[in-house]
C-alpha positions in Angstrom: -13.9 -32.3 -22.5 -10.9 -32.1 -19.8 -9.8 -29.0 -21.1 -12.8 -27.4 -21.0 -13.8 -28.8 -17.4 -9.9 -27.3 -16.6 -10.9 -24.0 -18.2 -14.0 -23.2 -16.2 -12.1 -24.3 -12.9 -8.9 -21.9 -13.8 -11.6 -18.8 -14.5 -13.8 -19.5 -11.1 -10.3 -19.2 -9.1 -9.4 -15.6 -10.0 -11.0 -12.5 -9.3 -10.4 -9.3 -10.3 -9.6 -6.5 -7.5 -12.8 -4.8 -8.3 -14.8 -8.0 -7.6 -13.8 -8.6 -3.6 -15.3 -7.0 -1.1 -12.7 -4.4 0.0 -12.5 -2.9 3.8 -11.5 0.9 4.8 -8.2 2.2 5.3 -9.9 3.2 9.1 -10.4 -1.0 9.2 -7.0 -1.7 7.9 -4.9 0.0 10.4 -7.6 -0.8 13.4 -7.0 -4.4 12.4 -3.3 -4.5 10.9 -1.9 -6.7 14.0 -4.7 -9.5 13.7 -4.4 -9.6 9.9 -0.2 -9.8 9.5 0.8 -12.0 6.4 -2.9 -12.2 5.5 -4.6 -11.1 1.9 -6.2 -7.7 2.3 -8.4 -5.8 0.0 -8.3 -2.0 0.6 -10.2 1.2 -0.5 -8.9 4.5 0.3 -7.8 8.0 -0.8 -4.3 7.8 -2.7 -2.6 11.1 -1.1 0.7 10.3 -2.5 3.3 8.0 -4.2 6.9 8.3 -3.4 8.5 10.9 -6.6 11.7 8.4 -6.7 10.5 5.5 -8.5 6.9 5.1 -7.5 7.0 2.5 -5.5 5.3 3.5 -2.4 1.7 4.8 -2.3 0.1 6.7 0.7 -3.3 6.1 1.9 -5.2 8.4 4.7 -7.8 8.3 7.0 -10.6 10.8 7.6 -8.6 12.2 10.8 -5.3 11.9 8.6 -3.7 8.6 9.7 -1.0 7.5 6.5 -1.4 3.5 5.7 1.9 2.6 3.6 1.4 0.6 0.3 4.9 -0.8 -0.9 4.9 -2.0 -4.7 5.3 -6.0 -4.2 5.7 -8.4 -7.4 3.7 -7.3 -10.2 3.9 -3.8 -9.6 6.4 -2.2 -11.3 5.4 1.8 -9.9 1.7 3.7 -8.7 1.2 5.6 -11.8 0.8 9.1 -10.9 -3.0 9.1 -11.3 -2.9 7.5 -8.3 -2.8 10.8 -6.1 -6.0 12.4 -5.0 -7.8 9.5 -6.3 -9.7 6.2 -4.5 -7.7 3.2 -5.4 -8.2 -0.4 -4.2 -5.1 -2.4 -3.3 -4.3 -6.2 -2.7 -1.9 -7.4 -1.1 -0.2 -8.7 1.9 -0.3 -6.9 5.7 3.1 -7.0 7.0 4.7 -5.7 9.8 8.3 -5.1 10.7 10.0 -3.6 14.0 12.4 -0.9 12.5 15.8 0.1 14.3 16.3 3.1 15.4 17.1 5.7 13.2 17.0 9.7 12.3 13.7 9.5 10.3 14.9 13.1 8.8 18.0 12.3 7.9 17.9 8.9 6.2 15.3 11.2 3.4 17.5 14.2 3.0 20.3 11.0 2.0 18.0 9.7 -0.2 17.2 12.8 -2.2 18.7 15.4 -4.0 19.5 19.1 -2.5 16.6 21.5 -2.8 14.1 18.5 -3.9 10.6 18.4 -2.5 10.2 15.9 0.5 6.6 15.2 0.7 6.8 11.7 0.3 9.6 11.7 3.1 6.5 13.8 5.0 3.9 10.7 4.4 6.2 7.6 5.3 7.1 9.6 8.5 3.5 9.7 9.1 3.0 6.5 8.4 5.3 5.2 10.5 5.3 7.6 13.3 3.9 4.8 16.0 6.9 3.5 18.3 7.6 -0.2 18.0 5.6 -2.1 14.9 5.1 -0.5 11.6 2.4 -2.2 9.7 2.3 -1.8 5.6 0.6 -3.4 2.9 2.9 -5.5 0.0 1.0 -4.9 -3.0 0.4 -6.9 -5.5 -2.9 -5.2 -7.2 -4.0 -2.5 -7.3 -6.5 -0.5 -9.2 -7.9 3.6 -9.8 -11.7 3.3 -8.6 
């Protein structure tokens, strides 16, 4: 009888990505400073994953604002199906004040001569606002 009552308690506690109600990518960043260290559940148009490793995805707004997605625990990579798709991602909002550095020249360090930068393109994007860079730890996330 306890195990079964323990059971049933252990399934009501999780849910599945698909199952919570999920905001915007629009909401996300409008809200990003009032919703630091909290769970978030977001929907929104995959435009990229970084090519060196997979471990950053790209979201976008209608008017082409970048939301970064960082792989957290339990996320090894975003598969590359991820790109031109919707996915839903949980995770963590954080934020982070970055120092100051040559945005340009940290990615041409990072990558090889001659190699495509557009990932290099979307962070920049992303984090193009002077002062806080809000991001999302992932540590779900799912092709809709």
């Amino acid at each position: 009888m306890l195990a079964v009552v323990l059971m049933a308690g252990m399934s009501s506690c999780g849910k599945k990505v698909a199952e919570v109600k999920a905001i915007s990518v629009e909401e996300a960043i409008a809200s990003a400073p009032d919703m630091v260290d909290s769970e978030v559940v977001i929907d929104g148009a995959c435009v990229g994953i970084c090519k060196h490793g997979g471990r950053k995805a790209f979201l976008q707004t209608a008017d082409e604002q970048i939301l970064l997605v960082v792989a957290g625990d339990g996320i090894e990579a975003f598969q590359p199906e991820c790109v031109n798709a919707t996915i839903r991602v949980k995770g963590l909002m954080r934020a982070f004040v970055p120092e100051p550095r040559e945005e340009a020249e940290e990615c041409e360090e990072e990558h090889a001569e001659g190699e495509e930068h557009e990932c290099c393109k979307h962070e920049q994007k992303a984090t193009e606002v002077p002062g806080i860079i809000y991001y999302v730890e992932a540590s779900e996330y799912e092709i809709m």
